[in-house]
N, C-alpha and C positions, 0 to 999 in steps of 0.2 A: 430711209436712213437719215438722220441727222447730226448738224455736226456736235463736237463738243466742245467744251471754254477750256480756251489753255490753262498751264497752272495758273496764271496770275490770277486768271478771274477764279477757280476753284476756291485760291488764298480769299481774295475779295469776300465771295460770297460766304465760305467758313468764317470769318472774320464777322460778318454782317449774323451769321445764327450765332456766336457768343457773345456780341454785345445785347441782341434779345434777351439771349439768356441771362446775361449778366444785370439786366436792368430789370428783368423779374425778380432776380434775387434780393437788388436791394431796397424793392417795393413789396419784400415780403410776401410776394404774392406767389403760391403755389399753382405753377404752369402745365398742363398736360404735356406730354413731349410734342414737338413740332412738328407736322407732317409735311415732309417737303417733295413737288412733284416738279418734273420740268418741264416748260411748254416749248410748244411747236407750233409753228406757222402754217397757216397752210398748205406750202410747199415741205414741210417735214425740218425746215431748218431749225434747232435751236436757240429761242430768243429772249427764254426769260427761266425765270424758278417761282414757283410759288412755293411761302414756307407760311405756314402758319395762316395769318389772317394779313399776309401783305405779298408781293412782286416785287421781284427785283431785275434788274435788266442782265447782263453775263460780269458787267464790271462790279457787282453789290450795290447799284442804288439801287435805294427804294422809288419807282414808280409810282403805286398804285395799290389802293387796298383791297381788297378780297374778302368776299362775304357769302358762302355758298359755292353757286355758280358766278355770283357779279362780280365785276370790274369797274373800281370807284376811284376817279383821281382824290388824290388826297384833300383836296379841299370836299371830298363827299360826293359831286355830281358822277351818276350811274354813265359808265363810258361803253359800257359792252358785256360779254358774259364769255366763259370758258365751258368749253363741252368738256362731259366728264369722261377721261379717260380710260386706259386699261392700266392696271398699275399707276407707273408715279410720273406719268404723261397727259397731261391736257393740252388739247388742242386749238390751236386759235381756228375761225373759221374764215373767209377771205376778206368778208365785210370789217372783223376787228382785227387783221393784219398791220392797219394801218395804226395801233398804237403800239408799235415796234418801230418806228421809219426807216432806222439801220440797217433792215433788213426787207425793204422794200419788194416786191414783184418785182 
């Protein structure tokens, strides 16, 4: 079991998919809908979301990009990978825990 983000991060993160959305709109650029999973630490905590082709942490920053299975800090360098889930859960595994720190072992 893990936990879940109070409203405010809810607010946060829905806030962080309409400004995506909103910023496709006005690049005219026609978006598939966003698929968004949540991930989990090793220990099953709750510690991030992935939507679309980015990470974000419980508060709506963007972390980290996303590309398949990879995990890319935004400047581009490969930082780790997400195992692919069941449903709209991906798993960190103990090794890349540590790019959550807030949620430490």
């Amino acid at each position: 079991m893990y936990h879940l983000p109070g409203k405010k991060n809810v607010a946060a993160i829905c806030l962080a998919i309409a400004a995506q959305l909103a910023q496709a709109l006005q690049s005219g650029i026609r978006q598939e809908p966003v698929m968004s999973s949540n991930i989990v630490n090793s220990k099953g905590i709750h510690v991030g979301i992935v939507n679309g082709e980015a990470i974000f942490d419980l508060t709506g920053k963007k972390l980290y990009d996303f590309k398949g299975i990879n995990i890319y800090r935004l400047s581009g360098e490969l930082v780790g990978h997400l195992s692919e889930g069941r449903g709209s859960e991906k798993r960190l595994d103990r090794s890349t825990d540590k790019l959550f720190p807030g949620h430490a072992n």
